[in-house]
C-alpha positions, 0 to 999 in steps of 0.5 A: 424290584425283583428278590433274589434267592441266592444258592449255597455257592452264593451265600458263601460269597455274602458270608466272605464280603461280610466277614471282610467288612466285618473285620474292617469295621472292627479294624477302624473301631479300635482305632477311634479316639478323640482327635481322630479327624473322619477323613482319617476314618476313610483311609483307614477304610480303603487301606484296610478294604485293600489289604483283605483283596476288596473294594469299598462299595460306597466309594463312587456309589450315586456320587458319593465321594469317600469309602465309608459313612462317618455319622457323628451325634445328630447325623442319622446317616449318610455323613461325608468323611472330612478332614474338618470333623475331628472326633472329641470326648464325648462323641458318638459316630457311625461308621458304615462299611460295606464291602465288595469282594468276589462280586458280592457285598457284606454291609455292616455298621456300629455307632461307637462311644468316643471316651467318656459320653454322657447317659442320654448318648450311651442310652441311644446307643444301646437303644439302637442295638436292641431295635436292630437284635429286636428286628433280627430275632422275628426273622424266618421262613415264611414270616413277614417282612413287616415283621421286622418294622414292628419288632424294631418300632415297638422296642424303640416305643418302649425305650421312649426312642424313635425310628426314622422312617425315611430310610431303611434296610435293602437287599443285599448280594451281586448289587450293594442295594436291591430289593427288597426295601426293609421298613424300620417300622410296620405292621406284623403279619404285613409285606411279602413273605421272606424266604431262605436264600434272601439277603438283607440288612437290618439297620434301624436309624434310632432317635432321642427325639423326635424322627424326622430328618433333613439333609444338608447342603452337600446332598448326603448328610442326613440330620435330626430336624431336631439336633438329637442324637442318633445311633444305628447298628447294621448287620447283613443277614441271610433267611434259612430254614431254620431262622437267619445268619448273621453275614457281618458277626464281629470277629472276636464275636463281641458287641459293638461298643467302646465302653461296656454295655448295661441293661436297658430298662423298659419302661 
């Protein structure tokens, strides 16, 4: 699979799908709460999407049957909205938004804490933003795409998480995925080199136990063969010259999170 380098006129466009589905993603987040059914998740989605002149990307996307993922505690990804799955306190669920706008997508995802969670659940979730910040931070002209893989697999060893190895980041622009295919783990100085003008994602799948993964009856949902929790945060970022820019910054420029954040101990 090919990898696009995209020119000044074309990052534009990435940055304003990115910002459209920035800005639904926070939308939908200050929105969560307990009772909150996953089903309700996608309208908010679709009417949101719609009021900013966009279209949902996963909508139909292979088949899938709503706008957005909706990844609830043990789900890695894929998680089909329902009206059956009702958000409780305690929770913690990913919402994947991805944007089409101007014929280019902006793809963007955060795990959010449903009112009070228990330790184990907030340290996953902090562990999953640090492995994503920890892949972002090695990005540059002329690095490594296994770069990124190691940077997020050794932040998770030393957090005492895993990283699910059966899916990963894309390349991202006129198409919602294209090459090429972001490994979440790796070997530094491994894979094709990285180049201004590309476009990614970065969104590393983060365990409490053990990663490997099964998908259920319905063909999307993806779990912990384990029942442990998972989290992941994702953004669509752009290589310069200089280093990266981030597509899908939040729009009051805050982290993703409900509950404040603490540092995480390395051990």
């Amino acid at each position: 699979m090919s990898i696009e380098i995209h020119g000044r006129n074309e990052v534009e466009r990435l940055r304003r799908a990115g910002k459209a589905a920035a800005e639904t993603l926070a939308y939908v987040g200050r929105k969560l709460a307990p009772g909150i059914t996953t089903a309700q998740i996608d309208a908010w989605v679709r009417s949101h999407t719609a009021q900013l002149g966009g279209k949902p990307s996963q909508l139909g996307y292979e088949g899938f049957p709503a706008a957005v993922c909706t990844s609830r505690n043990e789900v890695v990804c894929h998680g089909v909205p329902s009206p059956k799955v009702v958000l409780a306190e305690g929770d913690i669920i990913n919402v994947d938004v991805t944007t089409m706008l101007g014929g280019f997508h902006g793809d963007t995802s955060a795990t959010f804490m449903i009112g009070r969670v228990s330790d184990e659940a907030r340290y996953v979730v902090e562990a999953a933003r640090s492995c994503r910040d920890a892949g972002i931070a090695v990005v540059r002209h002329g690095a490594r795409l296994g770069d990124i893989g190691a940077a997020i697999e050794e932040t998770a060893k030393k957090l005492g998480c895993t990283v699910v190895r059966d899916f990963g980041g894309h390349g991202i622009g006129r198409r919602m995925h294209q090459g090429p295919h972001v490994a979440h783990t790796g070997v530094r100085g491994t894979g094709p080199r990285l180049r201004a003008g590309m476009a990614i994602t970065v969104e590393p799948m983060v365990c409490l136990g053990r990663p490997e993964v099964r998908v259920l009856s319905d063909g999307w949902t993806v779990v912990t063969v384990d029942g442990s929790l998972s989290a992941q945060f994702e953004h669509t970022i752009v290589i310069t010259e200089a280093g990266y820019e981030i597509m899908t910054v939040p729009p009051t420029g805050g982290a993703w999170a409900i509950q404040p954040e603490r540092e995480l101990e390395l051990t």
